[in-house]
C-alpha positions in Angstrom: -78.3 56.5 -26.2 -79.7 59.9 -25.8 -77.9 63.0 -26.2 -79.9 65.9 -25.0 -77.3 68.9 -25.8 -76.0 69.7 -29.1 -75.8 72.7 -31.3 -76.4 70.8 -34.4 -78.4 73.1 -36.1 -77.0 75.0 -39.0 -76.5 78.6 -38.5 -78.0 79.6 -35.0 -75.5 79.8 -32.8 -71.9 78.8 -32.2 -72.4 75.8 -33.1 -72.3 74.0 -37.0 -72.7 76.8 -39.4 -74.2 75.1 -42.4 -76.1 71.9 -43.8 -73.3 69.6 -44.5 -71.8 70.2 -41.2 -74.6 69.5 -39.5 -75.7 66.2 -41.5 -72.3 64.9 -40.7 -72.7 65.4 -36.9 -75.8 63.4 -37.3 -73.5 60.5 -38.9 -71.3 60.6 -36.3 -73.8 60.6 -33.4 -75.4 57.4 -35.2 -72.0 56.1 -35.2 -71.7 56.6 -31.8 -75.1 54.8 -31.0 -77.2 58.3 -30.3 -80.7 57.6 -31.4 -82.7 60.4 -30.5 -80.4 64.1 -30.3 -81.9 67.3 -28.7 -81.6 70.4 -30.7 -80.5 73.2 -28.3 -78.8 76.1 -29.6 -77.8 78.8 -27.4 -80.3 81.6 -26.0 -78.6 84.4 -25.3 -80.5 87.8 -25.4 -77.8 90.5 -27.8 -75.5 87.6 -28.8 -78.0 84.6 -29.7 -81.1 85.8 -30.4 -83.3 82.4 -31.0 -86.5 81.3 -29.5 -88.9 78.6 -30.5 -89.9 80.3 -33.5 -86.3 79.9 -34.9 -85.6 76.9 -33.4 -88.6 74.5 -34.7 -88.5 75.1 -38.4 -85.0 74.7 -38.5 -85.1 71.6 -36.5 -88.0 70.4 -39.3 -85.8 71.2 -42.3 -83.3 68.8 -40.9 -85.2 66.0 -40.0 -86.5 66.2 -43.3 -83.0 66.5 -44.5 -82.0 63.3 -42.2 -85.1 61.0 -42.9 -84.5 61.7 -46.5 -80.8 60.6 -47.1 -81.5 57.3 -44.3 -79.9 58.9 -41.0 -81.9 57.2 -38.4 -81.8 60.0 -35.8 -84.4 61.4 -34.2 -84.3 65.1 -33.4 -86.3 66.7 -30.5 -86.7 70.5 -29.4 -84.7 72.5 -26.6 -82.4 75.6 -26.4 -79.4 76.0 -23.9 -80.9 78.7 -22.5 -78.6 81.2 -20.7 -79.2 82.0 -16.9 -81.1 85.7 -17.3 -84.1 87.3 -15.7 -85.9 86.8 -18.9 -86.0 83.2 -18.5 -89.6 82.7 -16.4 -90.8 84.8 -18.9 -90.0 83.3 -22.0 -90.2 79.4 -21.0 -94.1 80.8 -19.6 -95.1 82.1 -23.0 -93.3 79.4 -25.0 -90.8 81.6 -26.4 -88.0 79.3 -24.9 -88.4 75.8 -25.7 -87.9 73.4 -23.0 -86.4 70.3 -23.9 -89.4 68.1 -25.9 -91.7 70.7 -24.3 -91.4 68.8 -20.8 -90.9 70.3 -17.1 -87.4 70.1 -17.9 -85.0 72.9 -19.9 -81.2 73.3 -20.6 -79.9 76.4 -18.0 -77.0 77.4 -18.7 -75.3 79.7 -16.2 -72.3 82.6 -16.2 -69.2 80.9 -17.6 -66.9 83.2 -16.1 -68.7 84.7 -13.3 -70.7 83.9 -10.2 -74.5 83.7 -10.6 -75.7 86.3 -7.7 -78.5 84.7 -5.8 -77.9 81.1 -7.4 -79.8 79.1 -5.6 -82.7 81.3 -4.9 -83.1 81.4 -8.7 -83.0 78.4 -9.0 -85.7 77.4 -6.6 -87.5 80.2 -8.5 -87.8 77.7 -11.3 -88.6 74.7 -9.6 -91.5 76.8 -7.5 -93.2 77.1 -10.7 -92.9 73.8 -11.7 -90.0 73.9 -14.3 -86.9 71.3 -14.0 -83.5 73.2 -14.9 -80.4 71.1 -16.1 -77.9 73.0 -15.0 -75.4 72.6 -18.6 -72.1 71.7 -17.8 -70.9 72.7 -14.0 -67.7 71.0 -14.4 -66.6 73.6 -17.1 -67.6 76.9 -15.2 -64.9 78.9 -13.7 -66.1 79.6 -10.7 -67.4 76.0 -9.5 -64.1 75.7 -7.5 -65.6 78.2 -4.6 -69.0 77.5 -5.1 -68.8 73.2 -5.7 -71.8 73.0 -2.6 -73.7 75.3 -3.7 -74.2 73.4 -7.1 -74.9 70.1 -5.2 -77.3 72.0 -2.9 -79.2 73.0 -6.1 -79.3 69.2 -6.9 -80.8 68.0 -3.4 -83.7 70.8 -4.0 -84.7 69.2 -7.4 -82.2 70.5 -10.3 -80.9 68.0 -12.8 -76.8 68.1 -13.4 -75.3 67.5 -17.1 -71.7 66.7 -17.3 -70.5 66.9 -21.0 -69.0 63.7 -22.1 -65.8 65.3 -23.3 -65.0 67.0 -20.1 -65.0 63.7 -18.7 -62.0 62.3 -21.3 -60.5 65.2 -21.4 -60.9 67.5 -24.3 -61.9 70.2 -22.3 -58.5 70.0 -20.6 -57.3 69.2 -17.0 -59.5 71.2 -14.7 -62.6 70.2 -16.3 -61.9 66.7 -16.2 -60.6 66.7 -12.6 -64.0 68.6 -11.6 -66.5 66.0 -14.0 -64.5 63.0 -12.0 -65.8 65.0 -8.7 -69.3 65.0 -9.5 -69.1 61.7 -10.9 -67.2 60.7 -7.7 -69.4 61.9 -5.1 -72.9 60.7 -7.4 -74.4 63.9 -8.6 -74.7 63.3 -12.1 -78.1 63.3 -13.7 -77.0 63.4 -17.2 -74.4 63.1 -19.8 -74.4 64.8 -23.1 -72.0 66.2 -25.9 -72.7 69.7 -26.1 -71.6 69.4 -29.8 -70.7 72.1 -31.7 -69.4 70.4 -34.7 -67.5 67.8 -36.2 -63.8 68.3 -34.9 -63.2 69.5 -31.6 -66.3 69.2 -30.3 -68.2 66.2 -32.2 -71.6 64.7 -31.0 -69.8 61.7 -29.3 -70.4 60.2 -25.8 -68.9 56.6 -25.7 -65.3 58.1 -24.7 -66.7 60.1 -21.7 -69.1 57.1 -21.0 -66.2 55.0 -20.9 -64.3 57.1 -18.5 -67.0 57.3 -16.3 -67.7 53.9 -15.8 -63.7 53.8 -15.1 -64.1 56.3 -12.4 -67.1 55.0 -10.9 -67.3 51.1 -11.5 -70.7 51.4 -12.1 -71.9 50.8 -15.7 -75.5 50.7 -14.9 -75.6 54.2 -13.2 -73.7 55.7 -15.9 -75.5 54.2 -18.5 -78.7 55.7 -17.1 -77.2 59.1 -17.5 -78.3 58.4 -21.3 -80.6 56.2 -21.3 -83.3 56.3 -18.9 -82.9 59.3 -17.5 -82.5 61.4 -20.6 -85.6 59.1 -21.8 -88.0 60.3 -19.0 -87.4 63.9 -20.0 -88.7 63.3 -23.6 -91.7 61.7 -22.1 -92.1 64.9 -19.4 -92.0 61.9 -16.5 -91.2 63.3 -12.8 -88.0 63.3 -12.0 -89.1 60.0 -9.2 -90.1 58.1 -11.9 -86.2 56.8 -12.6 -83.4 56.4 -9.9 -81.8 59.3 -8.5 -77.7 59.8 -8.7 -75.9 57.8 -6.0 -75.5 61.0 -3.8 -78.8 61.8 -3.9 -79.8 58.4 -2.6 -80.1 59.5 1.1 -82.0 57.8 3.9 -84.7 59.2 4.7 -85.7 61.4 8.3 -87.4 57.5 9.6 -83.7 56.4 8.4 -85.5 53.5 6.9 -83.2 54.3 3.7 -84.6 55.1 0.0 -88.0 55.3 -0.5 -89.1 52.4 -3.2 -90.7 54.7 -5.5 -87.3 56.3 -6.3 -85.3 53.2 -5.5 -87.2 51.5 -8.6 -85.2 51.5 -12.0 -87.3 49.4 -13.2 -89.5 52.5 -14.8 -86.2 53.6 -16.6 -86.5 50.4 -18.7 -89.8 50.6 -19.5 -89.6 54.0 -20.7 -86.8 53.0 -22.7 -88.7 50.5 -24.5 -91.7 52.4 -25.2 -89.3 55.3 -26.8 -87.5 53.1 -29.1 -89.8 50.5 -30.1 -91.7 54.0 -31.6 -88.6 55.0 -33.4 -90.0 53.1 -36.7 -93.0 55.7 -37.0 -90.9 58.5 -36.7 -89.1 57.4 -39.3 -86.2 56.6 -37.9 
């Protein structure tokens, strides 16, 4: 699997504050059959203060860390980068690492509050050619009153991430009800941890895969949300090259139903095999 939000590196954020901590969420995602994990600490101008220059060294001093004590996991850039006007900016002059510098980055909006203008600036990014994941909708307090506006956002071209524990329900009752939702009504691009250590927040998505494919009945769509979708973002692939989420599947204006390019999964595997069969030169 692919697990395209964590806050595994030591020291930069909220997230594991120091080597051993972060070497034993690396165990534990291997555990959990993660093979390749993104490093995306938080980006948030007077609180986090990180950009690509602190992100990418420390990311090398622990794969180093992790090829040399056997991990096999295979770390790749990305920041969960919080929703401010700075963002165009920094993502244009590479201060702001998108995930595996692709199209596609972590967004991460207001927790607690509404975003003003939402989905204008979010079509602001996909105008200039950027993909936002929009981190973890499920867990936002305001989603209740503003649910469509988050799946408009997905018709015009945004990617979703549900975190995996909000699914089984270690984010508590609300966030779980609203993760079944999206899974429910097929608007999940992704699933990921969103790690922040090794307790209450460990780099584990099996038990929110699990649940998923409980709610849905549908192992091979779930399984896509890491797997092949998560796999066409580290090899910067349009977002057409691997099937859409069910609700997204729409018939066309001809009504003549999905188009084959985006009907046809069969890229996903592909991908897939490509990724992993290079795993062995990375040293992993």
């Amino acid at each position: 699997m692919i697990d395209l939000h964590s806050h595994i590196l030591p020291g930069l954020c909220d997230g594991s504050q120091d080597l051993e901590t972060s070497l034993e969420m690396a165990r534990l995602a291997v555990a959990d059959g993660t093979t390749h994990l993104a490093c995306t600490p938080h980006i948030y101008p007077g609180a986090y203060n990180n950009s690509t220059s602190t992100i990418a060294p420390a990311l090398e001093a622990l794969q180093s860390e992790l090829d040399r004590r056997d991990i096999p996991l295979q770390l790749v850039i990305g920041a969960d980068i919080h929703m401010t006007p700075e963002v165009i900016t920094g993502l244009r002059n590479g201060d702001m690492p998108t995930l595996n510098h692709s199209r596609y980055f972590l967004l991460e909006p207001s927790h607690h509050y509404p975003v003003i203008d939402f989905v204008d600036r979010v079509g602001t990014f996909i105008a200039n050619g950027y993909i936002p994941v929009i981190t973890h909708p499920e867990r936002l307090d305001w989603i209740e009153s503003h649910y469509e506006q988050m799946l408009e956002v997905a018709r015009m071209g945004a990617w979703l991430q549900i975190t995996a524990g909000a699914i089984s329900g270690d984010f508590g009752k609300t966030a779980r009800a609203w993760s079944r939702r999206f899974l429910e009504d097929g608007f999940v691009h992704l699933i990921a941890s969103d790690a922040h250590g090794t307790g209450k927040r460990p780099p584990v998505l099996s038990a929110g895969i699990a649940e998923a494919i409980a709610i849905t009945g549908d192992e091979a769509e779930v399984m896509r949300a890491v797997r092949e979708r998560p796999a066409a973002i580290l090899e910067n692939l349009p977002p057409d090259a691997v099937s859409p989420p069910p609700g997204l599947q729409r018939k066309d204006a001809t009504g003549s139903g999905i188009s084959e390019k985006r009907g046809q999964p069969a890229a996903g595997k592909g991908l897939l095999h490509r990724i992993f069969r290079g795993r062995g030169k990375q040293g992993t």
